[in-house]
C-alpha positions as a printed NumPy array, in Angstrom:
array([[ -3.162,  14.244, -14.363],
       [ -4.184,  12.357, -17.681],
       [ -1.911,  10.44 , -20.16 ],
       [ -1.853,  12.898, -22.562],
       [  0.32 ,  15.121, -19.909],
       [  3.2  ,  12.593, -20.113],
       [  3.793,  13.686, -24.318],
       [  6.916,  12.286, -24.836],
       [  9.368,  14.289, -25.9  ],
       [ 12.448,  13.83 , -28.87 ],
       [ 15.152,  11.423, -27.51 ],
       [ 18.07 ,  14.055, -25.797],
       [ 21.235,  13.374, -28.065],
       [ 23.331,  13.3  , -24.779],
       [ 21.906,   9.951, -24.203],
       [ 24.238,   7.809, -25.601],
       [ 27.783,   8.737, -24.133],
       [ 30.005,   6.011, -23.252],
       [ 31.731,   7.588, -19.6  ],
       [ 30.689,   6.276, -16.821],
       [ 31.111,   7.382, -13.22 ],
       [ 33.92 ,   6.639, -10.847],
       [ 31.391,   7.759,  -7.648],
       [ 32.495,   6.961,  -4.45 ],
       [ 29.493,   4.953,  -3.752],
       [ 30.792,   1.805,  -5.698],
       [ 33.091,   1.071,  -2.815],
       [ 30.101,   1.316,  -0.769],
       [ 29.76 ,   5.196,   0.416],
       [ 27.147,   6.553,   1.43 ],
       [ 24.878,   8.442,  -1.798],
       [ 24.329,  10.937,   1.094],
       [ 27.638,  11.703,   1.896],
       [ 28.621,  12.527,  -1.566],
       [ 30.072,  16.011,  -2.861],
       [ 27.547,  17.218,  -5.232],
       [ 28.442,  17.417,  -8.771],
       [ 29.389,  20.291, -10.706],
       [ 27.402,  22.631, -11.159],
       [ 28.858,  22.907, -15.154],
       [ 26.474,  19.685, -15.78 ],
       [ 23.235,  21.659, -15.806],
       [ 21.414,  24.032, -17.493],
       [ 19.261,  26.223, -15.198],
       [ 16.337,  28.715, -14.67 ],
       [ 16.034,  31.076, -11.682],
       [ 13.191,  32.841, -11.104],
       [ 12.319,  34.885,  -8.011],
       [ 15.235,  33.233,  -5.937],
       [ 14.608,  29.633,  -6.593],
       [ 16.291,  27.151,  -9.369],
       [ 14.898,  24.663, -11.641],
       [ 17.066,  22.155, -13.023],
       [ 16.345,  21.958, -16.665],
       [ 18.492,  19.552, -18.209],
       [ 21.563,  17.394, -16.904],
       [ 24.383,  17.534, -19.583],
       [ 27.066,  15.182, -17.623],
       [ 27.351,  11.392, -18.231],
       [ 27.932,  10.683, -14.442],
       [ 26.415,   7.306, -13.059],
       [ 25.744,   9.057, -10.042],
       [ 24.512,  12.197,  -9.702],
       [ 24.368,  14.945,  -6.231],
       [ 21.632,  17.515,  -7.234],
       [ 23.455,  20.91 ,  -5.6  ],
       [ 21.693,  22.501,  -2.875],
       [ 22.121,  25.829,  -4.214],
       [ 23.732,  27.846,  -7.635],
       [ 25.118,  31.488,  -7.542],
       [ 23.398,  31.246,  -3.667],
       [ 19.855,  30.515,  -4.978],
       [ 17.952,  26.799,  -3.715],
       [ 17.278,  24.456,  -6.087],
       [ 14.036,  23.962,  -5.65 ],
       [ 12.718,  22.065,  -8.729],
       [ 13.748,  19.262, -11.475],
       [ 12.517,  20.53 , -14.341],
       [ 10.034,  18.223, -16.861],
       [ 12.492,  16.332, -18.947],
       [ 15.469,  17.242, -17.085],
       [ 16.773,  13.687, -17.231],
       [ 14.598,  12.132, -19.6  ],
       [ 15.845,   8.735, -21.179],
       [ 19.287,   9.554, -20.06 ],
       [ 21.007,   5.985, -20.459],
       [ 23.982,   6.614, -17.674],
       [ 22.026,   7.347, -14.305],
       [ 22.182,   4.868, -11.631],
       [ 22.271,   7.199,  -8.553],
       [ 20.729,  10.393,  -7.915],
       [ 20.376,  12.443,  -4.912],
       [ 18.26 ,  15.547,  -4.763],
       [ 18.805,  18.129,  -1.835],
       [ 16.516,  19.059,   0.983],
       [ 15.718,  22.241,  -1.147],
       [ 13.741,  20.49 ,  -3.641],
       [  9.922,  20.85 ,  -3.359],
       [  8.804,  19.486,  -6.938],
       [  9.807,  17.187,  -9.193],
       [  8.676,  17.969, -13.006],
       [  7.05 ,  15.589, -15.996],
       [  8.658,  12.882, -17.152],
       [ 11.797,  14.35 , -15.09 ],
       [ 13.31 ,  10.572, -15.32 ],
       [ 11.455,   9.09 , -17.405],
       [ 12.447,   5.992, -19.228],
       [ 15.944,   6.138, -17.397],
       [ 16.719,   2.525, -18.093],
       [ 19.77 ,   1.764, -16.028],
       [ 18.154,   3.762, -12.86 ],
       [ 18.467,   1.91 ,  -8.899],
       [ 18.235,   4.073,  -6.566],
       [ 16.83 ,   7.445,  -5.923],
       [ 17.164,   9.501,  -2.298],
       [ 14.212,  11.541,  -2.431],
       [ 14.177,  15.   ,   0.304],
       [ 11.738,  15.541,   3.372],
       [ 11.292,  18.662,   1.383],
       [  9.543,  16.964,  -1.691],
       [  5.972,  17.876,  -1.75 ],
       [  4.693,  16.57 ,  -6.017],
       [  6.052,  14.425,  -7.907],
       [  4.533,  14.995, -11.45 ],
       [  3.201,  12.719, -14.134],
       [  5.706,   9.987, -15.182],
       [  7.914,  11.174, -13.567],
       [ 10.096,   8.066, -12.921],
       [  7.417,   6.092, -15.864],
       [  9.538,   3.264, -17.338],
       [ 12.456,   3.205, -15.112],
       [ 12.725,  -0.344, -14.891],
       [ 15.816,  -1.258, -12.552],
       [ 14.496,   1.5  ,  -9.867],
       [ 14.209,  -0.38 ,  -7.023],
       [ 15.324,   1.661,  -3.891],
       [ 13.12 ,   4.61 ,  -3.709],
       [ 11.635,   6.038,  -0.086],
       [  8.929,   8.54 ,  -0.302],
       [  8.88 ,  10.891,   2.075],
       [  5.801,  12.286,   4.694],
       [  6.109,  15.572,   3.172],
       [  4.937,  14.508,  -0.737],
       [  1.252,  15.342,  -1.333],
       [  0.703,  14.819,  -4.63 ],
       [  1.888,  11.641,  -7.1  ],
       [  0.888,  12.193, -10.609],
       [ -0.538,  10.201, -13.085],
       [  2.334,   7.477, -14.408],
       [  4.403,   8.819, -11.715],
       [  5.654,   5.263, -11.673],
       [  4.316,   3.24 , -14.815],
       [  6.324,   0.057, -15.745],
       [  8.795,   0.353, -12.165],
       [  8.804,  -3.278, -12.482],
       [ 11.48 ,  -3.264,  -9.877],
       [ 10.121,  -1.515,  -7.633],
       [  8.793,  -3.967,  -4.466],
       [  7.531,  -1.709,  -1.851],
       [  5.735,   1.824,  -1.47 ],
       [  4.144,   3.291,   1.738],
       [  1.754,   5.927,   0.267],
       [  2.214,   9.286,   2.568],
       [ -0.681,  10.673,   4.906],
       [ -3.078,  13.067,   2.612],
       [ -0.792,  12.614,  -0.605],
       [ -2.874,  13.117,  -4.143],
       [ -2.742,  10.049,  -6.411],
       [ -2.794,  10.121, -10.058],
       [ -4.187,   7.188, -12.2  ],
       [ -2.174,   4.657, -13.311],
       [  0.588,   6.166, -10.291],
       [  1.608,   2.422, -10.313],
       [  0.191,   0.585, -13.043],
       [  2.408,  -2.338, -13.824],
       [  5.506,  -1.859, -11.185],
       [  6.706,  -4.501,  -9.871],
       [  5.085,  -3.475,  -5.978],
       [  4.486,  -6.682,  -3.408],
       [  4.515,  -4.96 ,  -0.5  ],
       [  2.083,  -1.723,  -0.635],
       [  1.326,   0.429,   3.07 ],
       [ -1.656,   3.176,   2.011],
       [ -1.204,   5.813,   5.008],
       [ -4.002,   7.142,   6.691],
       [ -5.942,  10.442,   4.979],
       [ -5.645,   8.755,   1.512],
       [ -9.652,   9.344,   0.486],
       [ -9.897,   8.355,  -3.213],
       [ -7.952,   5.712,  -4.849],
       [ -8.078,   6.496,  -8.904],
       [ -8.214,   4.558, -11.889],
       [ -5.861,   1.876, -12.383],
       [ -3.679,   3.018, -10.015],
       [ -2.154,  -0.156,  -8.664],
       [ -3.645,  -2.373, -11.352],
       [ -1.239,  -4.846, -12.388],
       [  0.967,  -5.088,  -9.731],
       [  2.283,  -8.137,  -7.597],
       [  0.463,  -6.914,  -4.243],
       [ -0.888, -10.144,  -2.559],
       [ -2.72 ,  -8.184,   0.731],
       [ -4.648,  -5.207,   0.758],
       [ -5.666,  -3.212,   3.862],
       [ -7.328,   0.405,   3.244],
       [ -7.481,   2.781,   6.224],
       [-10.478,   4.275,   7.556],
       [-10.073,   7.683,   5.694],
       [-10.922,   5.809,   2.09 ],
       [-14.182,   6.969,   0.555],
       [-13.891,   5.554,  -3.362],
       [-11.922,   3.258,  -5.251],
       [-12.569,   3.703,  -8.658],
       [-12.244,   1.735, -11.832],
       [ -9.842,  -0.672, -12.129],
       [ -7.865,   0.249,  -9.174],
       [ -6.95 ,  -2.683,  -8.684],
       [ -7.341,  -4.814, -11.06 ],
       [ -5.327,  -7.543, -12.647],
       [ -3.18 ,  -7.94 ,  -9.726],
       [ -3.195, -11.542,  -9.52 ],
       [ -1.382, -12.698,  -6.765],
       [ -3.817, -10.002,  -4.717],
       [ -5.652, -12.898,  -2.14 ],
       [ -6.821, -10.965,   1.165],
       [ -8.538,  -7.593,   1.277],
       [ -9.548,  -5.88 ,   3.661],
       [-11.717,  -2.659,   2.929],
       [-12.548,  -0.098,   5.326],
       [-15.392,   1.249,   7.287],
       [-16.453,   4.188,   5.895],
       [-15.73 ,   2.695,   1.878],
       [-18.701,   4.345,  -0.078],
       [-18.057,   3.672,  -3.8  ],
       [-16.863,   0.825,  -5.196],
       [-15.849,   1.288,  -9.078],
       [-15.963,  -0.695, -12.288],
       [-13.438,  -3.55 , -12.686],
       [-11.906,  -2.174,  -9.151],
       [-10.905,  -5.6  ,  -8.252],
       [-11.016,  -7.727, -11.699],
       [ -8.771, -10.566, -11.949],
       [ -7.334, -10.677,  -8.48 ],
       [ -7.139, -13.881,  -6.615],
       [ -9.648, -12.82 ,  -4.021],
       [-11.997, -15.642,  -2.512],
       [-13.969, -14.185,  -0.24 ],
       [-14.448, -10.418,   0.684],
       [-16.38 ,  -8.393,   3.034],
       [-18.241,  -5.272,   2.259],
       [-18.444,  -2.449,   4.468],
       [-21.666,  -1.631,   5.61 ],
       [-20.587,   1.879,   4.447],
       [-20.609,   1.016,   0.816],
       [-23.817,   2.465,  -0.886],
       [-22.765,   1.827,  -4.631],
       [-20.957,  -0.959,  -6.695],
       [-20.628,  -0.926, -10.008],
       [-20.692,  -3.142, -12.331],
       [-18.041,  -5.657, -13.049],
       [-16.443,  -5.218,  -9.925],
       [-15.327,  -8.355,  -9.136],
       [-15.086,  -9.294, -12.765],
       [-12.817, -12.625, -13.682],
       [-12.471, -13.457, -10.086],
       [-12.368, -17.319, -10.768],
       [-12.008, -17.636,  -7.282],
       [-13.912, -15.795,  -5.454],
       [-16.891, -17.881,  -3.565],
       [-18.281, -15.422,  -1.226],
       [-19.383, -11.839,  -0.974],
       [-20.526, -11.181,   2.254],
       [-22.455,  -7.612,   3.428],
       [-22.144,  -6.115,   6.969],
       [-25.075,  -3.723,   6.297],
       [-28.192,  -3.068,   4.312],
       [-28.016,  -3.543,   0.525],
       [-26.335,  -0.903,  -1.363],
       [-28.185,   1.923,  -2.298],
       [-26.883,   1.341,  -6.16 ],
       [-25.883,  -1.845,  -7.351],
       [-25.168,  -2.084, -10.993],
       [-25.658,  -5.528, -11.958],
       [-21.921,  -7.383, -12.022],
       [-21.916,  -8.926, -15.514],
       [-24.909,  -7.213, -16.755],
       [-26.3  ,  -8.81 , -20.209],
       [-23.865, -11.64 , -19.575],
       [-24.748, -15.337, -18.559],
       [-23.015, -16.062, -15.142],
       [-21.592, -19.122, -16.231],
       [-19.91 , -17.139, -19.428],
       [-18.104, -15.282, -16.794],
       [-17.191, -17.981, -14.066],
       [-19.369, -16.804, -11.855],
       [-20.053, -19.307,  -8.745],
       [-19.752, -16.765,  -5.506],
       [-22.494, -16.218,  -2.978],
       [-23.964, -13.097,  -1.485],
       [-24.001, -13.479,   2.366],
       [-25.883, -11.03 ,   4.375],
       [-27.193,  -9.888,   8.247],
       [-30.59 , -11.591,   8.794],
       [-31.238,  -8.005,   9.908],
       [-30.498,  -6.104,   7.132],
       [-32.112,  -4.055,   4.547],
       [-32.688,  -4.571,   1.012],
       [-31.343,  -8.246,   0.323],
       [-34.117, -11.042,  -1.14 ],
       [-33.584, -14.996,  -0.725],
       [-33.033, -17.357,  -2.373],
       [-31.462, -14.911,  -4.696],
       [-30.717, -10.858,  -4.884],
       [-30.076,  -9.41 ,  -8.126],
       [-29.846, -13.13 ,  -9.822],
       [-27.397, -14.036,  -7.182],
       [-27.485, -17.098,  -4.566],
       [-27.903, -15.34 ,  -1.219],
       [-27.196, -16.663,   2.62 ],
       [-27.823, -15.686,   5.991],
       [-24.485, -15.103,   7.899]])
């Protein structure tokens, strides 16, 4: 996925209605429990005995996504389907729903909570992008893909536990509001700015993670301990810029760094390596004085390994450790 698939479409006139909901789950039922709504408030495709959602026309705080019209699962929310619609609060989608479209919910400002299906399997580009009171969201073992933006600007959003094997996007969750963040086993690649900005304050990467790339990430301030896996190869640009990281430890996996990895981490004092030197190390802060940058940390490294130089590697202080 890349930005330009989340093209935002003309604001839905429907938007604006006044009526509100009198849903059963203000007096503290169950969203699961609840009849779904008419089917009268949709517009529809069906094609080869499945349903896509294409637009909601009701005003409803909460909505029940139908299991089924004229016999036929609903299998899919259509892109747009509920984009910037000002009512939502609640919605429930079936356990017939594999995919949810672009920008499905986009910029659905009064958003909380969202029951998501064991039958989800994508969730597309900004998808839920600029919901900013969504809050309660679960997402199921079965999703395998989240798409770029899939949750841009979520800033209520605390927590996320990343499925086994699921597909991110960049920017999934650039700028949510995540503090607590679980990344399942089978995730290989973490993309570009895909966390970046968040309020994450501990990081630990299972063994299945190969590359993080570039700003991954980065500017998540409160982010202190990491912990990166064995079996880590790549470490990208700016992947950990501005975090409040003091000391890390490189796996002795890693073969490549790039540069400005660590970039504007005031803090951090020491860089130690569990193996050789890596095969590619583009020079953090290239061109630029160390001092310019607030550069003060160490490189620590095996008296047995390969590739390192003392007093300094690369212009760096170095240590045994």
């Amino acid at each position: 996925f890349t930005l330009s698939a989340c093209k935002q479409p003309p604001v839905p006139s429907d938007t604006q209605s006044d009526k509100t909901s009198n849903s059963a789950d203000k007096n503290g039922t169950s969203l699961n429990v609840l009849e779904a709504t008419p089917v009268d408030q949709f517009t529809y495709e069906e094609l080869n005995g499945s349903i896509t959602i294409t637009k909601y026309t009701g005003s409803d705080a909460v909505v029940v996504i139908p299991e089924s019209i004229n016999n036929a699962s609903v299998t899919q929310i259509g892109a747009n389907a509920f984009f910037m619609n000002s009512n939502l609060v609640s919605v429930v989608l079936p356990n017939t729903v594999k995919h949810i479209g672009i920008m499905a919910f986009e910029s659905c400002k009064a958003l909380k909570e969202v029951v998501l299906p064991e039958s989800l399997e994508n969730i597309s580009g900004c998808a839920f992008s600029n919901c900013e009171n969504l809050y309660d969201i679960t997402l199921p073992n079965s999703v395998k893909e989240i798409g770029g933006q899939a949750f841009l600007n979520c800033k209520s959003l605390k927590d996320a536990t990343i499925p086994k094997n699921c597909l991110l996007g960049v920017e999934a969750f650039h700028k949510s509001g995540l503090e607590n963040l679980t990344i399942e086993p089978g995730i290989t690649y973490i993309p570009d700015n895909c966390f970046a900005g968040t309020n994450i304050q501990i990081l630990d990467l299972p063994q299945t993670v190969k590359t993080i790339e570039r700003g991954a990430f980065g500017a998540c301030s409160n982010l202190k301990n990491v912990i990166l896996n064995e079996g880590l190869t790549d470490l990208g640009s700016e992947a950990f810029y501005g975090t409040n990281i003091e000391e890390i430890v490189i796996p002795s996996t890693v073969t490549k760094i790039r540069d400005t990895t660590f970039s504007e981490c005031s803090n951090l004092d020491k860089i130690k390596f569990e193996g050789d030197a890596p095969e590619e190390f583009v020079l953090i802060f290239q061109g630029v004085s160390f001092t310019a940058k607030n550069v003060h940390f160490t490189i620590f490294y095996h008296s047995n390994a390969r590739g390192f130089t003392s007093p300094e590697w690369n212009g760096y202080p170095t240590k045994i450790w």
